[in-house]
C-alpha positions as semicolon CSV with decimal commas, in nm:
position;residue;x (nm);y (nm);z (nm)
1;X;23,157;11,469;-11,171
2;X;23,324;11,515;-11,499
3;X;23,454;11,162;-11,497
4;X;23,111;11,039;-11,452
5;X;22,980;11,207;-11,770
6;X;23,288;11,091;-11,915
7;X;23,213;10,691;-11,839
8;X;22,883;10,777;-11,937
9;X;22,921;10,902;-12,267
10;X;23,189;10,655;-12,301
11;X;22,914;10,328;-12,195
12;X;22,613;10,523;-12,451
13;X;22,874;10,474;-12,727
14;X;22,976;10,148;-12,696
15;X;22,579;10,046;-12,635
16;X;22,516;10,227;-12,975
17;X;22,798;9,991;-13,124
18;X;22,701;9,687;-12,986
19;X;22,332;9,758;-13,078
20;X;22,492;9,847;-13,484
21;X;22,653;9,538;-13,477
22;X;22,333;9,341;-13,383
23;X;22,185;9,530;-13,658
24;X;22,440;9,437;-13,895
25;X;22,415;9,071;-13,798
26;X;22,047;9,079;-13,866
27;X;22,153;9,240;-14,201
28;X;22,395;8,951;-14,290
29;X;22,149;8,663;-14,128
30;X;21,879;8,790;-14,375
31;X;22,081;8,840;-14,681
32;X;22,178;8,433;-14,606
33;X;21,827;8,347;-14,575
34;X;21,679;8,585;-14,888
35;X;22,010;8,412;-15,093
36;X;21,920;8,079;-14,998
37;X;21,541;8,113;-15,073
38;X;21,624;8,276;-15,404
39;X;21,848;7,995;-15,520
40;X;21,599;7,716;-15,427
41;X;21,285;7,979;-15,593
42;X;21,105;7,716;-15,807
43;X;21,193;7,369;-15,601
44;X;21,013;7,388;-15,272
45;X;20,966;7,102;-15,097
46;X;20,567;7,145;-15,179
47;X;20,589;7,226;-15,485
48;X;20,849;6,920;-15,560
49;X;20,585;6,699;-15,446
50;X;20,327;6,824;-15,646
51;X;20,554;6,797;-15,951
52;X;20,550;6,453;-15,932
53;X;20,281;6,245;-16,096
54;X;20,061;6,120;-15,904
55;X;19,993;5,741;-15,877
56;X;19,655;5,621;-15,983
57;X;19,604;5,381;-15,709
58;X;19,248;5,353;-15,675
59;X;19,145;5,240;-16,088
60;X;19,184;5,009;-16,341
61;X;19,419;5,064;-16,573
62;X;19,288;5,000;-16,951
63;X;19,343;4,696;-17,164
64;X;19,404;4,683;-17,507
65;X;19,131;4,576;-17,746
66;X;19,148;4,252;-17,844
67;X;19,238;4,159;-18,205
68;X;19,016;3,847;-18,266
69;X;18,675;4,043;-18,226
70;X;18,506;3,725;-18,103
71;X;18,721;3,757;-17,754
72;X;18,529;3,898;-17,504
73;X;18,693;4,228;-17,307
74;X;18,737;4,137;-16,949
75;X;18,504;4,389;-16,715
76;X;18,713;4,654;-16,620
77;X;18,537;4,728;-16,243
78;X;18,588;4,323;-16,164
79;X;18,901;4,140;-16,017
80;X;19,010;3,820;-16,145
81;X;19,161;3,693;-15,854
82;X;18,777;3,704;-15,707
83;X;18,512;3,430;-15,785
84;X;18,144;3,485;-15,819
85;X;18,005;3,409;-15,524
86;X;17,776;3,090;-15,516
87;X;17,442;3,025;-15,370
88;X;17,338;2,705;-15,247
89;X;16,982;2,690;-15,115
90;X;16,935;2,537;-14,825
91;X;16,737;2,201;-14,842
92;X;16,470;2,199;-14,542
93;X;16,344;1,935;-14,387
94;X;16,019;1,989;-14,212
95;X;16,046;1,652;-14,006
96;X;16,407;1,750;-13,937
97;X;16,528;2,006;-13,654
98;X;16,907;1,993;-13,757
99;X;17,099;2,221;-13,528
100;X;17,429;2,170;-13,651
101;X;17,430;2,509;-13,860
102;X;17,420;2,704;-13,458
103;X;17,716;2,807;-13,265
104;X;17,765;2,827;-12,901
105;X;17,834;3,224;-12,956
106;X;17,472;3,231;-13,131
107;X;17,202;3,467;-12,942
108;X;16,880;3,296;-12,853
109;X;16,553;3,308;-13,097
110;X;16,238;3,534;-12,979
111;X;15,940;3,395;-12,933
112;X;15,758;3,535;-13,176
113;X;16,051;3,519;-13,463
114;X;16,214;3,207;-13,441
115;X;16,509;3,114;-13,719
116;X;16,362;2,780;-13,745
117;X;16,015;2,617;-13,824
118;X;15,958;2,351;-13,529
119;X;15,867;2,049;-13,686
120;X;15,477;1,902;-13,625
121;X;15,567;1,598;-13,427
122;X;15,764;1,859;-13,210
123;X;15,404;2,040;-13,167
124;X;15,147;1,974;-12,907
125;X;14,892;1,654;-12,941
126;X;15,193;1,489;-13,116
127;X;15,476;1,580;-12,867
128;X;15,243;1,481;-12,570
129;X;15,142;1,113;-12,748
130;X;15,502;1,084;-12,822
131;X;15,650;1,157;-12,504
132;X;15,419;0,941;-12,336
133;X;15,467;0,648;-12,540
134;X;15,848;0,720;-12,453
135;X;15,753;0,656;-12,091
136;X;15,568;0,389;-12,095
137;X;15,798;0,184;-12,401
138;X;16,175;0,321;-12,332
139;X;16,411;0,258;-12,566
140;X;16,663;0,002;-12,530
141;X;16,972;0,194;-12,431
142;X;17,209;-0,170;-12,461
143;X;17,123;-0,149;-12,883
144;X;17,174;0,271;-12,927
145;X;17,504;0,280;-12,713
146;X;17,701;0,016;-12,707
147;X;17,942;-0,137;-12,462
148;X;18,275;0,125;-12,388
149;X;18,605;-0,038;-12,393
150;X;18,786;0,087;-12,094
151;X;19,132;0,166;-12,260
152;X;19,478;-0,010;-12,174
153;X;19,718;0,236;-12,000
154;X;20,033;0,039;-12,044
155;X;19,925;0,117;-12,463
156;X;19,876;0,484;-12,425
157;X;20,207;0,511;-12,189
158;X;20,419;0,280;-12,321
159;X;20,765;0,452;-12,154
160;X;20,796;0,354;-11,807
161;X;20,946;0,578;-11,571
162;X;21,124;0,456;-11,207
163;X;21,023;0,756;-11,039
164;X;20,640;0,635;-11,154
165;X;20,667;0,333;-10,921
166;X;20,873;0,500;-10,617
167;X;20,647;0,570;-10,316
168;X;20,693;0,929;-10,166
169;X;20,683;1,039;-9,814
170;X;20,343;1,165;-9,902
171;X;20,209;0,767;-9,866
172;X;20,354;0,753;-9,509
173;X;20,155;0,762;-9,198
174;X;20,297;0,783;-8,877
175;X;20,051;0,995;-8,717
176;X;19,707;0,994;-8,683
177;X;19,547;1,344;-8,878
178;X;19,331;1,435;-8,605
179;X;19,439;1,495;-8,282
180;X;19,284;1,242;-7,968
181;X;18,995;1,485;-7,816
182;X;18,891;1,698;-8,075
183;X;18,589;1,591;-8,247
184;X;18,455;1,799;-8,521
């Protein structure tokens, strides 16, 4: 029984000295850590950021004043790289309903608010009298359009290939393609 109070006693000290020399590496961890913060005190990596100047990225930067008074200063708040931009009005022809200035990705016009003005011989009486004089007077379509060339081939494709002129097995027939019988 005496032996077991001895390995006890013996196991208690050697915990104590194993938890004194955790202690003591805490100790020597910390001092590193206090020592290291104390020798970089004053140059942080925030505060080495903010000790730089920081770059005015978003202004103008001033010009000097001219020495010729009659030069006028350029305006400070303007680019020079950018023109002015430039209106043209738009010349409108009442008679006219150009639609060259739509695209296909263009939403339809409402009723009630259309982009364009439709023209007056586009508008009732004068539609209807025009239309019918249209039906009963067509235009001849030999003077508006006139004849189409049909194009040369042997222009466009002026290589000739062999394999062009070689008949496949595709052009051979030795069979008929329906079946005698079956009727469809």
């Amino acid at each position: 029984m005496e032996k077991i109070k001895e390995l006890e006693k013996k196991r208690l000290i050697e915990e104590e000295k194993r938890k004194l020399e955790l202690k003591e590496r805490e100790r020597a961890i910390h001092a590193i850590v206090n020592k290291h913060n104390m020798s970089t005190q004053g140059y942080t990596a925030t505060s080495a950021v903010s000790s730089l100047p920081k770059p005015n990225l978003n202004s103008t930067q001033p010009v000097e004043q001219p020495v010729n008074s009659q030069e006028k200063m350029p305006n400070p708040d303007s680019y020079e790289m950018t023109p002015a931009k430039k209106y043209f009005p738009n010349k409108i022809s009442l008679e006219s309903y150009d639609i060259s200035d739509l695209r296909s990705d263009d939403s339809t016009d409402e009723d009630d608010a259309p982009k364009k003005k439709v023209p007056t011989w586009a508008l009732g009486a004068s539609l209807k009298a025009a239309l019918i004089q249209q039906h009963y007077h067509p235009p001849d379509l030999n003077l508006l359009f006139t004849e189409i060339v049909p194009p040369d081939l042997n222009e466009l494709f002026i290589k000739k290939k062999a394999r062009f002129n070689k008949r496949t097995s595709s052009a051979i027939w030795t069979s008929p393609i329906l079946k005698p019988g079956m009727n469809f």
